[in-house]
N, C-alpha and C positions, 0 to 999 in steps of 0.2 A: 113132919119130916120133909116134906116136897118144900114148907115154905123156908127150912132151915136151909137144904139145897139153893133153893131161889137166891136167897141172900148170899150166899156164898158164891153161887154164878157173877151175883151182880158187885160183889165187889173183885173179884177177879178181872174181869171187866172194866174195872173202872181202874184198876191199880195198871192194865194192861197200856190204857190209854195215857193213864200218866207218866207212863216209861216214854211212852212215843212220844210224848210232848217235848219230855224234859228230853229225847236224844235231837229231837227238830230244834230246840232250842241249844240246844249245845252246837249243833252243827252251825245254827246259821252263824252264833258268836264269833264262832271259830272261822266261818270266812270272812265276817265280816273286819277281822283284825286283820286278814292280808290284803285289805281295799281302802283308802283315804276315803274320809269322811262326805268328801264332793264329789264319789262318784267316779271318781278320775279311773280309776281299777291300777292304782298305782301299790305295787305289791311291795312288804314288808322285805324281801329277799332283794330286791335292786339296790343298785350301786348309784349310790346319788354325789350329785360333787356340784357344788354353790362356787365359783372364779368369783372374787370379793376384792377391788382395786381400789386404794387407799390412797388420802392425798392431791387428786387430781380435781380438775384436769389441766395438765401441761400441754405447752406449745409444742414442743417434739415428742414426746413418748406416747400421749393418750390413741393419737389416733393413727399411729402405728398398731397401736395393741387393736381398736376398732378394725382394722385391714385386716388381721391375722384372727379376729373372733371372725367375721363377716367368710372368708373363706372358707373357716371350716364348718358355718351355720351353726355361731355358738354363740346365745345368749348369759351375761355376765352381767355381776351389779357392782356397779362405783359410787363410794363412799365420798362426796366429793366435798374442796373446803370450797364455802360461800366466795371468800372474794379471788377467789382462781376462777370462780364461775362469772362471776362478775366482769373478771380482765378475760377471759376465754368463751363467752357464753356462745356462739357458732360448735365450737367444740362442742358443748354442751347438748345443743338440739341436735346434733350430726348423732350422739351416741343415744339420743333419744328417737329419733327413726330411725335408726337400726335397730332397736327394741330392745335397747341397755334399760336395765332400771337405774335410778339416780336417785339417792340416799342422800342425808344429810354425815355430813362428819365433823363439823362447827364451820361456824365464819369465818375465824379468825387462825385457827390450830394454835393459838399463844396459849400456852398450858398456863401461864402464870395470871392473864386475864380469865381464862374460862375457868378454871379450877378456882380462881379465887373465894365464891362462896358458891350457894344453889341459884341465887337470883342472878347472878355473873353468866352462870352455865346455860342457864333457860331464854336467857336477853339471847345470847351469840346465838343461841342454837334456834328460837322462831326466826332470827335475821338471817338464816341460812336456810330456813325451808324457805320465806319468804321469798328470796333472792332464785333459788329454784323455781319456784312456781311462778317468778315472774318471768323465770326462761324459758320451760317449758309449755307453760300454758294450762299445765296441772297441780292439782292439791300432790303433794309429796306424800309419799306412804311414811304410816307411824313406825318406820324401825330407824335406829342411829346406830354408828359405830363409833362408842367415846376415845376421841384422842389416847392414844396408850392402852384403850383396853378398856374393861370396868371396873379391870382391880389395878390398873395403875400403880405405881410408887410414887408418883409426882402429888399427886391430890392429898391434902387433909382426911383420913381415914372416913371422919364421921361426914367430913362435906361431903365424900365420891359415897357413904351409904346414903345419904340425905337424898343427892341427886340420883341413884337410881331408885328408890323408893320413889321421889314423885315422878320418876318416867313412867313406872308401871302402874302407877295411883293416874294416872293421863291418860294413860290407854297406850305407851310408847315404849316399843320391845327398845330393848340396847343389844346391838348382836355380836359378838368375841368371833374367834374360831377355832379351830382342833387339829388345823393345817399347818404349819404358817411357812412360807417359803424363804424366811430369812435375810428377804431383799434390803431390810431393815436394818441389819448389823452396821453396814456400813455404806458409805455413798454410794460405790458398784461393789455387786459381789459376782464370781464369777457364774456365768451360765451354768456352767457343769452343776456345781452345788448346789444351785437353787432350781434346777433342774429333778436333780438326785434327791432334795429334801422334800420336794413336792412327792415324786414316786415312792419313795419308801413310806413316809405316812399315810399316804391315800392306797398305798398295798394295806395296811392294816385298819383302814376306815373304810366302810363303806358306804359311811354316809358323809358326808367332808365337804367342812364348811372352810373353803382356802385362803391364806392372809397374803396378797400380793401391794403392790406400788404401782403409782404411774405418775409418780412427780418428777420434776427435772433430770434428777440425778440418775433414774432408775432405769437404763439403757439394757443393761441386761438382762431387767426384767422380761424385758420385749422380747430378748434374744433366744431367753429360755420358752417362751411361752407357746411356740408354734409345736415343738418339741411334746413340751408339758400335754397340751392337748392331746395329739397324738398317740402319748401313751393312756390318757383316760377315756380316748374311742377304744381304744384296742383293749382297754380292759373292762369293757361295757360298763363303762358311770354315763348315767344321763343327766345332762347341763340342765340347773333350774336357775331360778332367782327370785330376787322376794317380790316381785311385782304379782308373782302369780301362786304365792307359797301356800302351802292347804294346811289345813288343820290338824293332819299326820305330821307332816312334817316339820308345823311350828313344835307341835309336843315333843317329838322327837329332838327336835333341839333343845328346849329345855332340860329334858331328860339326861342330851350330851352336853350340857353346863355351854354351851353356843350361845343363847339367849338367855339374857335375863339371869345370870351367873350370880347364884346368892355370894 
């Protein structure tokens, strides 16, 4: 009897610790999803917001836009095309000590050259990291923003799958966005609207990857953007960019179809 007792103490005992195990373990899980993988203690519930400039860099608009990021201590990443870096490269190092990251967007933006097949795509696009890194003085980080998007209408269906399949077979994110401020539609659009279309998306994202301009035409871009900021201080998003993106947050893009868009 005492030893049947015994036995019965000692698994009582041991079922007791296995509760406590598996609640230590549940718990730590459970903080460990509201903290990025680097430690950074960047929590699930923040409002994040990526400013993504397309097109650039221009003689009049870029560094305008660099004036109005630089006052309100807001780091941005520009998606740039190689031979605008080429004809602008000053531009270029200027937004790279102020701590803009610099992207690759093609060498060339001729959709009817780059789109032509996968080895078309892959030529323009190392001549355009090349061309960066011989302005900056750094290896370019592996994320692109392809011409139109990833899902394009201008590309051959199986070419534009072709070519993202070996970006990600290379180790090279393609990044869209969830934003997009419309700057696009037409040569100027007016401030107000693209004002207004940034704010009400980024009221229903609170993770927001933004589609802006900074090529010649895109004046109003600039106009809206002091504004734009403004409102995503006041509505507590915190400015990132991919120079320094974590590992929460790349997944999290994937998850919101931002990167790597099947």
């Amino acid at each position: 009897m005492d030893d049947f007792r015994r036995i019965n103490k000692e698994k009582i005992i041991y079922i007791l610790l296995l509760a406590v195990i598996i609640s230590l373990f549940t718990s730590f899980k459970a903080m460990a999803k509201n903290y990025d993988f680097q430690g950074q203690g960047t929590k699930n519930n923040e409002k994040i917001v990526f400013l993504t400039f397309d097109d650039g860099p221009s003689e009049n608009n870029t560094l305008r836009i660099l004036n109005i990021l630089n006052k309100h201590n807001v780091k941005a990443s520009f998606f740039v095309v190689g031979n605008k870096v080429d004809s602008y490269p000053n531009i270029v190092r200027k937004l790279k000590n102020s701590g803009m990251c610099i992207l690759s967007h093609s060498y060339s933006h001729n959709y009817k050259t780059i789109y032509k097949d996968v080895d078309s795509f892959f030529h323009d696009l190392n001549k355009c990291n090349a061309t960066i890194e011989k302005v900056t003085g750094e290896k370019t980080k592996s994320y692109v923003r392809l011409p139109g998007g990833s899902d394009n209408l201008v590309c051959n269906g199986k070419v534009l799958a072709d070519i993202r399949n070996k970006l990600i077979s290379n180790g090279i994110d393609y990044v869209d966005w969830n934003v997009c401020s419309g700057d696009a539609m037409s040569r100027t659009v007016d401030a107000r609207i693209l004002k207004k279309n940034v704010m009400n998306q980024c009221s229903m994202n609170d993770f927001a990857v933004v589609l802006m301009h900074d090529g010649y035409y895109k004046t109003t871009t600039v106009d809206a953007l002091n504004d734009t900021i403004e409102y995503l201080k006041e509505n507590n998003f915190k400015f990132r960019t991919f120079d320094d993106l974590t590992i929460e947050e790349r997944e999290k893009m994937i998850q919101l179809r931002v990167v790597n868009r099947k």
